[in-house]
N, C-alpha and C positions, 0 to 999 in steps of 0.2 A: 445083576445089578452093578457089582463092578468092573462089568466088560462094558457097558453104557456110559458109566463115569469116567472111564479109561477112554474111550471112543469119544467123549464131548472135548476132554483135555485136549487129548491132540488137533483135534480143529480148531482149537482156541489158540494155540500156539501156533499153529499154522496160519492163521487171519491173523495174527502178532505179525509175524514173521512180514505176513503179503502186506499188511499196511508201510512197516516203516521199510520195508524197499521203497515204497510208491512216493514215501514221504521223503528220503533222498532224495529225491529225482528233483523236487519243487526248489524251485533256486529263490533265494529272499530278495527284495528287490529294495535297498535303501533308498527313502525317501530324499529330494534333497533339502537339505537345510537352507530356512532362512534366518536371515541376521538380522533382529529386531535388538542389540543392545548397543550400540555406539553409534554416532556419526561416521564419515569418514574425512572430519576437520577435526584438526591437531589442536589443540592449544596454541596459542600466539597469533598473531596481528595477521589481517587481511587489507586486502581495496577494494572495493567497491565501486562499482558504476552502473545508474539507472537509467532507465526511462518508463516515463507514465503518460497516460493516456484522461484526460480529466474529462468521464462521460458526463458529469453531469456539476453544475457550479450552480451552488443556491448564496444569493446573495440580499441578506434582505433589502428591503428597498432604502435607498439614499435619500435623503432629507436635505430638502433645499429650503434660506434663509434667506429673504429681501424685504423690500420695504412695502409687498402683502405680506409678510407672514413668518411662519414656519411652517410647511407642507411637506408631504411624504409622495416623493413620485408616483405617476397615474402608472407607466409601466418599467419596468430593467432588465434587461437581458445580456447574459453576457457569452462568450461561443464558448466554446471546446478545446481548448491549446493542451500543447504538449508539452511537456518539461522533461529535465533530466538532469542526473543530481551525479555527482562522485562523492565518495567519503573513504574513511580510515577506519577500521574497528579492533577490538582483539576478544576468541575465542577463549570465553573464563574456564568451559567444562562444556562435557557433552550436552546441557541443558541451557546454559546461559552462556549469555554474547551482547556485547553494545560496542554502539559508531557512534562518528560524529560526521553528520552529510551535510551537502550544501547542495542548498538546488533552485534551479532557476525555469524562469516559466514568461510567457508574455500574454495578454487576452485582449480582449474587444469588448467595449462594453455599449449600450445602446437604448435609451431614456427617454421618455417624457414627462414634462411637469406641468404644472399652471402657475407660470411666472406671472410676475407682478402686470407686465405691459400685458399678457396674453398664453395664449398655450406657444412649448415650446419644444422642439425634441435636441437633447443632446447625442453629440458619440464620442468617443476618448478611444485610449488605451492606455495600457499598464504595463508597467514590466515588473517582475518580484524575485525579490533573492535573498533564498532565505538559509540558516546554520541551525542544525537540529542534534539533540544530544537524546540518542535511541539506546532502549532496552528491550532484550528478546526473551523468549523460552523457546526452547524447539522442545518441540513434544515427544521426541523418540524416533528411531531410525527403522524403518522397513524398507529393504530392497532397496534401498541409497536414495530414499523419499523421506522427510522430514516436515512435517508439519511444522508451525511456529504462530507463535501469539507476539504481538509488541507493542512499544509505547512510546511516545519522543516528544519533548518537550524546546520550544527554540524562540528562535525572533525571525519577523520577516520586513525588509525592507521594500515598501510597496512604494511604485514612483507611478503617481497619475500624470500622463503627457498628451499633446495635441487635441485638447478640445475642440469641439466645433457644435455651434449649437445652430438651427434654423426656426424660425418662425415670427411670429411680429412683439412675442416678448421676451426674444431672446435677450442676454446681456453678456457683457465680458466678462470672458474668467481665465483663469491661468489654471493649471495643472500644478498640486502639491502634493509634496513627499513626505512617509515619516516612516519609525520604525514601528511595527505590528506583534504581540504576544501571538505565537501560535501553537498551537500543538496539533498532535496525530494518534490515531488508532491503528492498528496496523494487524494484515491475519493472511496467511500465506503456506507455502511452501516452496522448498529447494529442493532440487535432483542432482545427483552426483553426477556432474557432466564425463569428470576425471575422475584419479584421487585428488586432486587438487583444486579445481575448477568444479565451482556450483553453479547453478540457473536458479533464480529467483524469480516466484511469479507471485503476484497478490493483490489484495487490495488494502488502500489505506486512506482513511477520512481523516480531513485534517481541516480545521476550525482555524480561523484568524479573525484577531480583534480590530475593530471599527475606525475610522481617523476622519480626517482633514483631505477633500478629493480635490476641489477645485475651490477658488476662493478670486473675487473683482480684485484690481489693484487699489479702488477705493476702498474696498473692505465693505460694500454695502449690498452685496450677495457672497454668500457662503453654501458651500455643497458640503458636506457628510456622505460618508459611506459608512453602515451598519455592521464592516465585516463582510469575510467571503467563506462557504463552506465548502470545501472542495470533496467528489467521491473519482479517484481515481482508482486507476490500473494499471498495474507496474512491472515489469517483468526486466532483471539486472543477471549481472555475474557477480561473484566472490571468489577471489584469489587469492592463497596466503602467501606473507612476504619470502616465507622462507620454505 
């Protein structure tokens, strides 16, 4: 009996022994780390410069005023322009961040109504330029990728110009200007181009309040616009100053 238990022992130390050789041998292989906790923007002031893309402009319909009525345009259309903004901002903390951008933009717009003489179609254009006071989150840093939420609140300077209207009841008007309440939604993300240079890609909807678009010198036809909604797409750089 205890030449058996003598005889198990040593092949148990011996299968000891032949394992952790074999387990030497196995090299550990470190995985590599990634950085999920900071950006790679400092605290302190950046610039900014955009460009966006407006696929799509809902504007409800303009409301025309003469001696039939007050009518809401039969159709309105307006194209697709591009804009582009610069601003200033400063980086609070790895989470939070705001600017203040200006941005400008031109479009095309293109109507008909049933004027008082008869049906009639107008076309115009616009130019708009606007000062917007933004707030972000970024949502956390993977791989020098950052997500971000935002908000901006402004005014916009919308200037109606170059009417022309065709048909047998058309009338004279002139193109007018005012300032516009506007705001923005904003949802995106930045890629560390550098350490110091980001790329900004995103989208952001931005709502403007309604005015005064064209108006007779008699004052006895008045055009309204309802407001414009813009859904753009935007893709910028950030730089910080220092």
């Amino acid at each position: 009996m205890f030449r058996r238990f003598a005889s198990f022992g040593m092949a148990a130390v011996a299968a000891f022994i032949a394992t952790s050789a074999v387990a030497g041998d196995i090299e550990i292989i470190d995985a590599p780390e990634i950085d999920v906790s900071k950006s790679a923007s400092a605290q302190g002031w950046y610039i900014r410069g955009d460009l966006g893309y407006s696929g799509w402009i809902k504007g409800d319909r303009p409301r025309l005023t003469d001696a039939g009525g007050t009518r809401d345009f039969d159709t309105a259309r307006f194209s697709r322009p591009l804009s582009y903004g610069v601003g200033i901002g400063y980086q609070f903390s790895d989470l939070l961040r705001g600017d203040v951008t200006a941005d400008f933009s031109k479009d095309d717009f293109k109507g008909s109504a049933a004027c008082a003489g008869g049906p009639c179609a107008f076309k115009a254009d616009y130019s708009a330029a606007g000062l917007m006071a933004n707030g972000y989150i970024d949502l956390g840093t993977l791989a020098g990728f950052t997500p971000y939420l935002g908000a901006g609140l402004g005014a916009t300077w919308l200037d109606w110009r170059n009417p022309a209207c065709s048909g047998a009841g058309c009338p004279g008007v002139e193109g007018r200007d005012g300032l516009r309440f506007t705001y923005a939604l904003m949802a995106g993300a930045s890629v560390d181009l550098t350490s110091r240079v980001k790329l900004d890609f995103g989208y952001r909807f931005s709502g403007m309040g309604g005015g005064k678009a064209f108006r007779s010198a008699a004052g006895d036809v008045d055009i309204r616009d309802h407001g414009l909604h813009k859904h753009e797409f935007r893709v910028g750089l950030r730089v910080p100053l220092w």
